[in-house]
N, C-alpha and C positions, 0 to 999 in steps of 0.2 A: 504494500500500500504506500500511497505517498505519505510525507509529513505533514501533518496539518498548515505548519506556514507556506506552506505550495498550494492550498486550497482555493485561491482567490487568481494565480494567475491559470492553475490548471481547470476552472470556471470558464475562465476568458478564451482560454485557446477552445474549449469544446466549444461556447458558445459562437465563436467567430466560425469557427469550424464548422458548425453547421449548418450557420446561416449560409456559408457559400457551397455548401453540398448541398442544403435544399433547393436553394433557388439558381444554382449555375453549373450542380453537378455533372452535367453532363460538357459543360463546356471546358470545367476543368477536369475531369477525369483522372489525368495523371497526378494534378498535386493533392485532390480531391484520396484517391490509392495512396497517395505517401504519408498527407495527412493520418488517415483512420489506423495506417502500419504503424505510425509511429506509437500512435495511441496503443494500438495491441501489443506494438513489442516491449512497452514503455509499462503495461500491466501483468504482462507477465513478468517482465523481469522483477518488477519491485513483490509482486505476492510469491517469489523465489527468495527473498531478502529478509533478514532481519532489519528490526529497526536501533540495531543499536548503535548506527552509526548513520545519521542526516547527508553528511557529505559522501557517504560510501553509497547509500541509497539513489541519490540525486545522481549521480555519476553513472552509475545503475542503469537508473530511467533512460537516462539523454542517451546511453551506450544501446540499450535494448530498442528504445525508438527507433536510434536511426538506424540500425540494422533491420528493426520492421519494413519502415518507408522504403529501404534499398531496395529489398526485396520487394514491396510490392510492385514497387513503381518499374521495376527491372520486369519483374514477370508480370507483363502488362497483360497477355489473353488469362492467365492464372488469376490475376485483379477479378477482370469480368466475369469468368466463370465462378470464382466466391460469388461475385454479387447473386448471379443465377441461383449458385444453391442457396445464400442467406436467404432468397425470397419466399424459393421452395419450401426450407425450413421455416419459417414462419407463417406461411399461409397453412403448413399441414398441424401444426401446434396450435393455428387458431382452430380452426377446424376439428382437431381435436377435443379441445375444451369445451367448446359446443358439446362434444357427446361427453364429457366426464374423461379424467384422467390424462396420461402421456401414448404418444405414439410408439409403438415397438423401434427400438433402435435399427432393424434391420431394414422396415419401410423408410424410414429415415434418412437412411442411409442410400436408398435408390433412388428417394425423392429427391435428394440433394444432388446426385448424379445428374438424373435428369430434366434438374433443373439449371444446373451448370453448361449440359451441352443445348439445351435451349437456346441460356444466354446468349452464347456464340452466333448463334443463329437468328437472334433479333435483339442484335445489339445495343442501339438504339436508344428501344422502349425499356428492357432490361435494366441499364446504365439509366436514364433517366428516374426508374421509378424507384430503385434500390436506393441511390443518391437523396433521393425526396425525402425516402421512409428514416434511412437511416439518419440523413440532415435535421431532419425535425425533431426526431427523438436527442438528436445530442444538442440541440438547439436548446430544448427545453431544462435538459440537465442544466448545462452551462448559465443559462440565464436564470434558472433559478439558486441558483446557488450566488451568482453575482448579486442579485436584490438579498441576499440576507435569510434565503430558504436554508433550515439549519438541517434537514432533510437533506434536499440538496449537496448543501454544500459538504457535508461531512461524504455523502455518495460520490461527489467528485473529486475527492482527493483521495477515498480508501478503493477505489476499487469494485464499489459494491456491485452485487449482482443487478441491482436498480439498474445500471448505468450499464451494464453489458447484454443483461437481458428484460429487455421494456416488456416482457408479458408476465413477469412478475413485480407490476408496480407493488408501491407502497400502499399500506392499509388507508381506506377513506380516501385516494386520491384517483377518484373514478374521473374525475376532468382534467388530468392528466390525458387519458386516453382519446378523449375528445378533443384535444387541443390538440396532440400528438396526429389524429384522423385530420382535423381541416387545416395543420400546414404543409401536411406531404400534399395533399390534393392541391392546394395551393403551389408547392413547390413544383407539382408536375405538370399545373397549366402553367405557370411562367416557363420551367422550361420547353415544352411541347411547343410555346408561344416563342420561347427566341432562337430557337438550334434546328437544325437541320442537318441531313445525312451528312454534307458536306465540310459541314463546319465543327468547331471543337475539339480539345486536346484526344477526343477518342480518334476520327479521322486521322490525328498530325501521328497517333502512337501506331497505327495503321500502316502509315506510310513509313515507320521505321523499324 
């Protein structure tokens, strides 16, 4: 986990961070993939760590980040097939819940498959709508925590499962989920509304 006095700038970076994965993920895509790397390799390294050293941990982070971001941003079609299966995995877990309980880990595990080589195949929509979902939910982290959500803000500095997995909100914060639904939808008419096949760091990663 991070240290608590890292709580307020690592606020800012998800909140920033989201706001341009909601509303431009698609155009950025690649710093968009470095971005969320850093964050993933940035939380596992520190939930590998003790805390009994702030500066050992901090070093940690920034070392495990950028080695997330390398790799994601490096294994660009790997990027977008996560996106495919993240979306997989989460439409079949809501879906689930609907009828009570967890999905078998082996359906799960095909769904995510076949959700990754979808992605491939309708790039586009895939990257636009993963972008949205996931931009919004760390939107809302990040900014709740920056107003003084003590919820929040303790969730973005430890790591919590709050913050890596949004279908286990927090008790009593049912409009969470409602906010979390109208800025992805949000996020994916402005982008639908400004990108195009041709345009955006997916295209320019295409060409390389």
């Amino acid at each position: 986990m991070f240290p608590a006095s890292y709580a307020t700038p690592t606020a800012a970076v998800l909140a920033l961070g989201g706001l341009l994965s909601c509303f431009a993920g698609y155009r950025l895509f690649r710093y968009v993939l470095g971005l969320y790397g850093f964050i993933f390799g940035a939380v596992v390294t520190t939930q590998l760590m003790d805390m009994s050293s702030t500066w050992a941990l901090a070093v940690a982070a920034v070392a495990g980040g950028f080695i997330g971001a390398v790799l994601m941003m490096v294994a660009y079609f790997t990027g977008v097939g996560l996106v495919g299966a993240g979306l997989a995995a989460l439409a079949m877990n809501l879906l689930w819940r609907l009828l009570g309980g967890q999905p078998p880990t082996w359906l799960l595990v095909i769904v995510c498959v076949v959700g990754a080589f979808a992605a491939l195949s309708a790039m586009r929509f895939v990257v636009i709508f993963g972008t949205a979902i996931a931009g919004a939910w760390t939107l809302i982290v990040g900014g709740l925590a920056l107003i003084g959500d003590k919820a929040a803000l303790k969730a973005a500095s430890a790591g919590d499962v709050w913050v890596l997995y949004p279908l286990d909100p927090l008790p009593s914060r049912w409009w969470h989920a409602l906010l979390w639904v109208g800025l992805s939808v949000a996020g994916v008419a402005v982008q639908l509304a400004t990108s195009t096949n041709k345009s955006a760091g997916v295209k320019k990663a295409k060409s390389k």
